[in-house]
C-alpha positions in Angstrom: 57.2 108.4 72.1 59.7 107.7 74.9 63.2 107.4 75.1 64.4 103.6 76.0 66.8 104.1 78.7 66.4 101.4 80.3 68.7 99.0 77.8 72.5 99.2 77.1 75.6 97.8 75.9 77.9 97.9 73.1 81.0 96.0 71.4 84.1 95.9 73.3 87.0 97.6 71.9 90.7 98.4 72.7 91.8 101.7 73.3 95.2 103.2 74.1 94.0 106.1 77.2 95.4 108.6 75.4 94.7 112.6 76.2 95.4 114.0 72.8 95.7 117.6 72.0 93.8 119.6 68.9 92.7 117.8 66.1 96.0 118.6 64.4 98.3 117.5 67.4 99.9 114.0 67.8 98.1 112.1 71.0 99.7 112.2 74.4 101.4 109.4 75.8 98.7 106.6 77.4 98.2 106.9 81.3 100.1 104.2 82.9 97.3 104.3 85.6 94.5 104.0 83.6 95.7 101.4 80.8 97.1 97.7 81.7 99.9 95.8 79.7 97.4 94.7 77.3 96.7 98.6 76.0 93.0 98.4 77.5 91.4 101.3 79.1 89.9 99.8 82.5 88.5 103.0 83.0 86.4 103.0 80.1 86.0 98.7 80.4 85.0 99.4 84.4 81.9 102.0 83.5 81.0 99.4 80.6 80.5 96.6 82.7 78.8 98.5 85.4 76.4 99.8 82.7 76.1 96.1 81.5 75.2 95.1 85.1 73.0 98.1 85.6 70.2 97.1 82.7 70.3 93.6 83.9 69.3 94.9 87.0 66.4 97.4 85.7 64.8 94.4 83.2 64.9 92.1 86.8 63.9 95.2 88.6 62.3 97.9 86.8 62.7 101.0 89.3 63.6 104.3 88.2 65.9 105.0 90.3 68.3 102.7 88.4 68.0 104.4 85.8 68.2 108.0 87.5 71.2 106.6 89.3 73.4 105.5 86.9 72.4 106.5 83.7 73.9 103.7 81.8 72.8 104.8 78.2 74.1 108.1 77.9 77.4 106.5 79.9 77.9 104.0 77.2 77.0 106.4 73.9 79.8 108.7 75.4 82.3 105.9 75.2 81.2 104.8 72.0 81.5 108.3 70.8 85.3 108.5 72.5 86.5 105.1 70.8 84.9 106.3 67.7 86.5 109.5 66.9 89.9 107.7 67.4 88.9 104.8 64.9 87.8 107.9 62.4 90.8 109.6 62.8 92.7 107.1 61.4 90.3 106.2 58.4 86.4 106.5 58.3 85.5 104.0 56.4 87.3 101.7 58.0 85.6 102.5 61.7 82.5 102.1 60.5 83.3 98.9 58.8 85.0 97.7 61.9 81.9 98.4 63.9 79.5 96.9 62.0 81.5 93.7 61.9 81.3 93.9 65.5 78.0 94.5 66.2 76.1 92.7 63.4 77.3 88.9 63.2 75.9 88.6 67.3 72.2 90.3 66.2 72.2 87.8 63.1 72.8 84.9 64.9 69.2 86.2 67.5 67.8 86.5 64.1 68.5 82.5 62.9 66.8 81.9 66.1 63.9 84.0 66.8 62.4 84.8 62.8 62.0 81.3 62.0 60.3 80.8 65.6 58.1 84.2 64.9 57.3 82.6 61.7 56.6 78.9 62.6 54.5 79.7 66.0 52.1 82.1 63.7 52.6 85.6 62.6 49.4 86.0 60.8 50.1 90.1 60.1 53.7 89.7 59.7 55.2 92.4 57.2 56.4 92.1 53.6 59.6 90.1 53.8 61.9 93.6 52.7 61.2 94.3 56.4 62.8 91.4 57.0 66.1 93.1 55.7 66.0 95.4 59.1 67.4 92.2 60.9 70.5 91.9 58.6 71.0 96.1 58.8 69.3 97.8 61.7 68.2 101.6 60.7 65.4 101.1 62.2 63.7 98.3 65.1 63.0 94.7 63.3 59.7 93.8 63.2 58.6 91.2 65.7 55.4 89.8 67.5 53.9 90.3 70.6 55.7 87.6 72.2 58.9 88.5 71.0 58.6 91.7 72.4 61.4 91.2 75.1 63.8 90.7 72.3 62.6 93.3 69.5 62.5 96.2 72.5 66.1 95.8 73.5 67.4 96.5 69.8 66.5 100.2 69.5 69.8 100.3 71.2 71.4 98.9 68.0 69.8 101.2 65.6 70.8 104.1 67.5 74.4 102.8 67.5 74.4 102.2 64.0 73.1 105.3 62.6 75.8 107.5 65.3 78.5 105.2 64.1 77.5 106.2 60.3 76.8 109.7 61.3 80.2 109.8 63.2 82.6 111.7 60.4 80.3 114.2 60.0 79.6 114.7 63.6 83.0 115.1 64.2 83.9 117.1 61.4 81.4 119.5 62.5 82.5 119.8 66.2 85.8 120.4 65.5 84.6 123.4 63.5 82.0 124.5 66.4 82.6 122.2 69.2 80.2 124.0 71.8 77.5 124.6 69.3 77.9 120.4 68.3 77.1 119.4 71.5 74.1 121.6 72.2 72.4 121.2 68.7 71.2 117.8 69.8 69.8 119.1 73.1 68.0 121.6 71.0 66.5 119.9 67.7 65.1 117.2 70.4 62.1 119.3 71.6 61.8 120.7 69.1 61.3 117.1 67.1 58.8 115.6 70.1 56.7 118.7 69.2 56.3 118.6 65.6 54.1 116.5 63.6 56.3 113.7 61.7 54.2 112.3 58.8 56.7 109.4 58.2 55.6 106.7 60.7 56.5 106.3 64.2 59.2 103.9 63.2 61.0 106.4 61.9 60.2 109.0 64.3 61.5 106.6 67.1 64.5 106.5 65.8 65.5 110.0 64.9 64.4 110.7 68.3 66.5 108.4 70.6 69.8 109.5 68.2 68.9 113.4 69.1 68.6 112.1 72.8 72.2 110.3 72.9 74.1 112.5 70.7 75.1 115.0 72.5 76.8 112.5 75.0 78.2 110.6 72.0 79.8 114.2 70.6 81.3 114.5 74.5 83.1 111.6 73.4 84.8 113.3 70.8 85.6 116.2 73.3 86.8 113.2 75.6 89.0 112.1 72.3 90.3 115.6 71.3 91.5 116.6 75.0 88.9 119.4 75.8 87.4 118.1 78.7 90.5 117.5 80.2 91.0 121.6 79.5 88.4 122.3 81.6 89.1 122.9 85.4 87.6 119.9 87.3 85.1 122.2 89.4 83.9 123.8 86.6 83.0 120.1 85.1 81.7 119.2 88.2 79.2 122.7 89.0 77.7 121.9 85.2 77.0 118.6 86.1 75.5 119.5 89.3 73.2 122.0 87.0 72.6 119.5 84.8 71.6 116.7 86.5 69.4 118.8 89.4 67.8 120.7 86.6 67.0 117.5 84.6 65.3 115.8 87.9 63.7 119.2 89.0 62.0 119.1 85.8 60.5 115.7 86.1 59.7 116.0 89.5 57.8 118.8 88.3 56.4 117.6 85.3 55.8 113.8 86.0 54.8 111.7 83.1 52.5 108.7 82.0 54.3 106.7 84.5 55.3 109.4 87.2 58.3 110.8 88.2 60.4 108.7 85.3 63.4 110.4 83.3 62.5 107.5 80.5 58.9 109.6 80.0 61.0 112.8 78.9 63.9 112.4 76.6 64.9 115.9 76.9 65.3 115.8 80.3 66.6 112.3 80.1 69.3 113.9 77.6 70.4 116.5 79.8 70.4 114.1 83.1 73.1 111.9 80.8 75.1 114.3 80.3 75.8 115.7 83.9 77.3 112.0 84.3 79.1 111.9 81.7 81.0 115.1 81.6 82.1 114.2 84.9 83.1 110.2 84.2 84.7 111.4 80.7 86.7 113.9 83.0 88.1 111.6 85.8 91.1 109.5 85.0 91.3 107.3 88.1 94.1 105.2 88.8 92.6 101.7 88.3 95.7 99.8 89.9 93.4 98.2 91.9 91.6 96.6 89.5 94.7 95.2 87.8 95.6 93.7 91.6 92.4 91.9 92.0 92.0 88.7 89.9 88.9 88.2 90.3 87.1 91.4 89.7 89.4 92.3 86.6 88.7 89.0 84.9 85.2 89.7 85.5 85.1 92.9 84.1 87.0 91.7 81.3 84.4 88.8 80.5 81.7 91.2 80.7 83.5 93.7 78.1 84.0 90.3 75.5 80.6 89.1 75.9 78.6 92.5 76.3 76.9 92.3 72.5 75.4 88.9 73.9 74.7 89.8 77.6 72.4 92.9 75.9 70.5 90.8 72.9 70.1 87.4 75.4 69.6 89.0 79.0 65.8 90.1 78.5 65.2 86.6 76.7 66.7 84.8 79.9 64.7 86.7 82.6 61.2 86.0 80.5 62.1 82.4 80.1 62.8 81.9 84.3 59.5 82.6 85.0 57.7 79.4 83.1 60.5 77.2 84.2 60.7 79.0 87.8 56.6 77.9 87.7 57.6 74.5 86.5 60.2 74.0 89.2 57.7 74.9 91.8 59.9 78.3 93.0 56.8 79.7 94.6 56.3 77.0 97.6 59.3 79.6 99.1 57.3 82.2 99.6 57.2 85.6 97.8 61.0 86.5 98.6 63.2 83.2 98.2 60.6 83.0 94.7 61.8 86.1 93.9 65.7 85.0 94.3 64.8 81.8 92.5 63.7 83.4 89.1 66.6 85.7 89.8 68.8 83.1 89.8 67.4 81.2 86.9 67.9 84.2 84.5 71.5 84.5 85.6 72.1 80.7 84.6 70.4 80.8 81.4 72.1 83.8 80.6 75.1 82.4 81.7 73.9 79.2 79.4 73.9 81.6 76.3 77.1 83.4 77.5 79.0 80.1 77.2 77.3 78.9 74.0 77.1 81.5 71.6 79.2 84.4 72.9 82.4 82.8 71.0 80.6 84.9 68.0 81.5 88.1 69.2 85.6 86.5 69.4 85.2 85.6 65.8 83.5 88.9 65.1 86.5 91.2 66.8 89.2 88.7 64.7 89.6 87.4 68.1 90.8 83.5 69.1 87.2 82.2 70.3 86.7 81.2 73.8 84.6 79.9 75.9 85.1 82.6 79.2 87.5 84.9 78.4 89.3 86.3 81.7 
């Protein structure tokens, strides 16, 4: 097994930048710098779209060193976990109901469309229909057939969501008691997992393995939530990244897997790599007046925080489809490179095509007025 980190997003949400104290003190007043008139972080909505744009990029262009140079996973579990433990602190049940009415409704809808086509082209081995169920609920990846790979392979994203979101007030509760031992368990229980024998099925095993990977950068979320990062002296932050992130890549380098030097073919490593970015992204609170000045590069990283549920399920759909209808427009008379910008540019349409027809869900979803573009 191998971690997926190569696939991202998650649902927007609204967040007041607060830098609150201990778990029993009352929040700190928002950042003016960081959060606009509207009460968004554009910190947190900035490092979302760039992980949004990042695994477009790595499905159109699968390199590793997109992945090893922005590691958009762990980035976008750590913000998760952040926006999490302040939903939780306010009421549990509540936060996870809130992000499962988020997430779910846009993954039903790919469901309408792709099971009845899986069923209708021929799915001579499909499973019992309780499997089924794991499209309404994700613990664990839907079943799917070969062809449908390019959508079934993007949603182990959503199971691993899902379970840390129903794990959260647990995980919270526990690092709260032990913070430094929380965030390390993960980092240990992973090896330990990928070297035992699990007589349950690789389904499950996949599962229990990418939430060990990503844990440990959702829990720095909390720590991000509670104010203890921002305890730490930035140099220190920045010499454990520097540890972190060198060891992680020394170890690959040294250990190269099926597919050579590739931080996807080691989860471990992958885990530690994350979390060298994140502690230091988590840490910064840039002034982001410049984003609030520029139109056009704040509306667009607001339209790709509203539609991100979408741009994830749709965007590996969109770049298999170019390629037939690139072929059927003829793209390759150009040559090898203007080809190669003309199936690029087909996927963006289509997804764009998507974005405009179906993202309104994710409006409805958040209790939000639908539209078309927001931003």
């Amino acid at each position: 097994m191998t971690t997926r980190n190569d696939d991202w997003v998650g649902p927007p949400r609204y967040q007041t930048a607060t830098v609150p104290g201990p778990a029993h003190a009352a929040p700190a007043a928002p950042a003016p710098s960081i959060v606009d008139a509207k009460g968004r972080d554009r910190w947190f909505d900035l490092l979302r779209a760039a992980a949004i744009v990042r695994v477009v990029l790595f499905h159109m262009f699968p390199v590793a060193w997109l992945g090893m140079g922005f590691p958009a996973m762990g980035v976008m579990f750590a913000l998760g976990g952040s926006l999490m433990a302040r939903s939780v602190d306010k009421s549990a049940s509540r936060a996870i109901r809130g992000r499962l009415r988020r997430l779910l409704p846009a993954l039903w809808l790919l469901a309408a469309v792709f099971v009845p086509a899986m069923l209708v082209l021929g799915w001579d081995d499909h499973p019992q229909w309780p499997a089924f169920l794991l499209w309404l609920v994700p613990v664990a990846e839907p079943p799917a057939t070969a062809w449908a790979e390019p959508v079934s392979g993007v949603l182990w994203y959503l199971v691993t969501y899902l379970w840390l979101v129903l794990l959260s007030p647990l995980l919270l509760a526990l690092y709260r008691r032990a913070r430094l031992a929380t965030v390390l368990a993960p980092l240990v229980l992973l090896p330990i997992f990928d070297h035992a024998s699990w007589p349950f099925g690789d389904r499950s095993a996949s599962v229990i393995e990418d939430v060990l990977t990503f844990a440990a950068c959702w829990i720095l979320g909390f720590a991000h939530r509670d104010g203890d990062l921002r305890r730490v002296r930035f140099p220190v932050i920045l010499a454990v990244s520097i540890v972190a992130t060198v060891g992680a890549v020394g170890w690959v380098v040294t250990h190269p897997g099926e597919n050579g030097i590739d931080l996807g073919d080691n989860p471990p490593a992958y885990a530690v790599y994350s979390i060298g970015f994140v502690l230091v992204l988590l840490r910064l609170a840039p002034r982001m007046d410049w984003l609030t000045q520029r139109r056009r590069t704040d509306a667009a990283v607001t339209l790709l925080n509203s539609r991100a549920v979408t741009i994830y399920l749709w965007h590996n759909v969109a770049i298999t489809a170019a390629f037939p209808l690139g072929d059927l427009l003829h793209v390759w008379v150009f040559g090898d490179v203007l080809a190669e910008v003309g199936y690029v540019a087909i996927s963006l349409w289509l997804l764009a095509l998507v974005v405009i027809h179906v993202g309104w869900v994710e409006d409805v979803a958040a209790r939000r007025r639908p539209r078309l573009l927001p931003g």
